[in-house]
Phi, psi and omega in degrees: 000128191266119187190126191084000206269189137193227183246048145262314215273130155245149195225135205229117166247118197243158172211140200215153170101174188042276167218023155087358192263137154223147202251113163223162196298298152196176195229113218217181178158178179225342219185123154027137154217111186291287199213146158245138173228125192225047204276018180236340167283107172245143190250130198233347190272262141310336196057218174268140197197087196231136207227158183036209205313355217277137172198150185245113184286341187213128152249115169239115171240195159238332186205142145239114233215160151046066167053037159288153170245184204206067188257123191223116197260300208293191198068000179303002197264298217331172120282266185318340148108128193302151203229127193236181161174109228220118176303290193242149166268126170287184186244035096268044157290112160244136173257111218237124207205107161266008154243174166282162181266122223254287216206120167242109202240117147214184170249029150171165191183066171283017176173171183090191191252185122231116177242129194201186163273331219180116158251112191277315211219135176199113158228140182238149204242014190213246202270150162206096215259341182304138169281122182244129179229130167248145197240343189205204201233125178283193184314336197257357167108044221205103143352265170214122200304310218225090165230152200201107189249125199226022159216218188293117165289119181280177147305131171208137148288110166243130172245119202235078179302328172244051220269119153341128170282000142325317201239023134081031164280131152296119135014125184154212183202145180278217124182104193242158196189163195296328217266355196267121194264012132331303169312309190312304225289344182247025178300338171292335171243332173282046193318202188327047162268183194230128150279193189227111149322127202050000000 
């Protein structure tokens, strides 16, 4: 439980013996953390579950599982955004963000959502099915900066309600798939993706 902390406090879970791996449950809270770092941590219950201000500006984890979430209600003043960096995401994960997001490093993320205000930056470095919905702009007038897919681009939703005349987009929703000739038109943001075939 998260209490008292703030964004001087980090709080570092390190683990060793067996296959080097610990399993938690969930993490809760009211009130700030400049960073967890936990590259040893799979979170498999509840997840991250943080109320009134609590929010974590730098997150390492290592897998979120068995429908854990990532849920943050505080940080909306941030500018710069929350830094999220994840071996795996499961596919009933969803990360749920009342600030923008800065930065999502995983190595795959085939279902559940993402919802934030603003995504500066998502890169995946394996599969990616998960739905994204944005709702406003960062400072620079801008939705989403960055996504960047290096293994199957799946069916995926992007929804965007307040979408910025910068990234030449309408208020609506994309709904892209290998099979959609929509995609090319977003190649300037979809750095390496491979669509997938058959």
């Amino acid at each position: 439980m998260l209490n008292n902390t703030s964004l001087k406090t980090s709080l570092v879970i390190k683990t060793k013996g067996g296959d080097s791996f610990a399993t938690v449950d969930s993490l809760l809270g009211t009130t700030p953390l400049k960073s967890l770092a936990a590259k040893g941590v799979n979170l498999t219950g509840t997840g991250i579950d943080l109320e009134g201000e609590g929010y974590i500006k730098k997150i390492l984890l290592h897998d979120v599982l068995n429908g854990a979430d990532i849920r943050m209600a505080g940080g909306a003043v941030d500018t710069k955004g929350i830094k999220i960096k994840i071996n795996a995401l499961g596919s009933d994960t969803d990360i749920v963000l009342d600030s923008g997001l800065g930065s999502l490093n995983a190595s795959g993320w085939t279902g559940g959502h993402l919802t934030a205000p603003w995504a500066k930056s998502i890169k995946i470095t394996g599969d990616l099915g998960a739905d994204i919905s944005l709702s406003s702009q960062d400072s620079k007038g801008y939705s989403l900066g960055n996504l960047n897919v290096t293994g199957w681009f799946m069916v995926l939703t992007l929804w965007f309600r307040a979408v910025s005349s910068k990234c030449g987009w309408g208020t609506g929703a994309w709904i892209l798939s290998w099979r959609q000739a929509s995609i090319k038109a977003m190649a300037a943001i979809l750095m390496g993706m491979k669509p997938q075939m058959g």
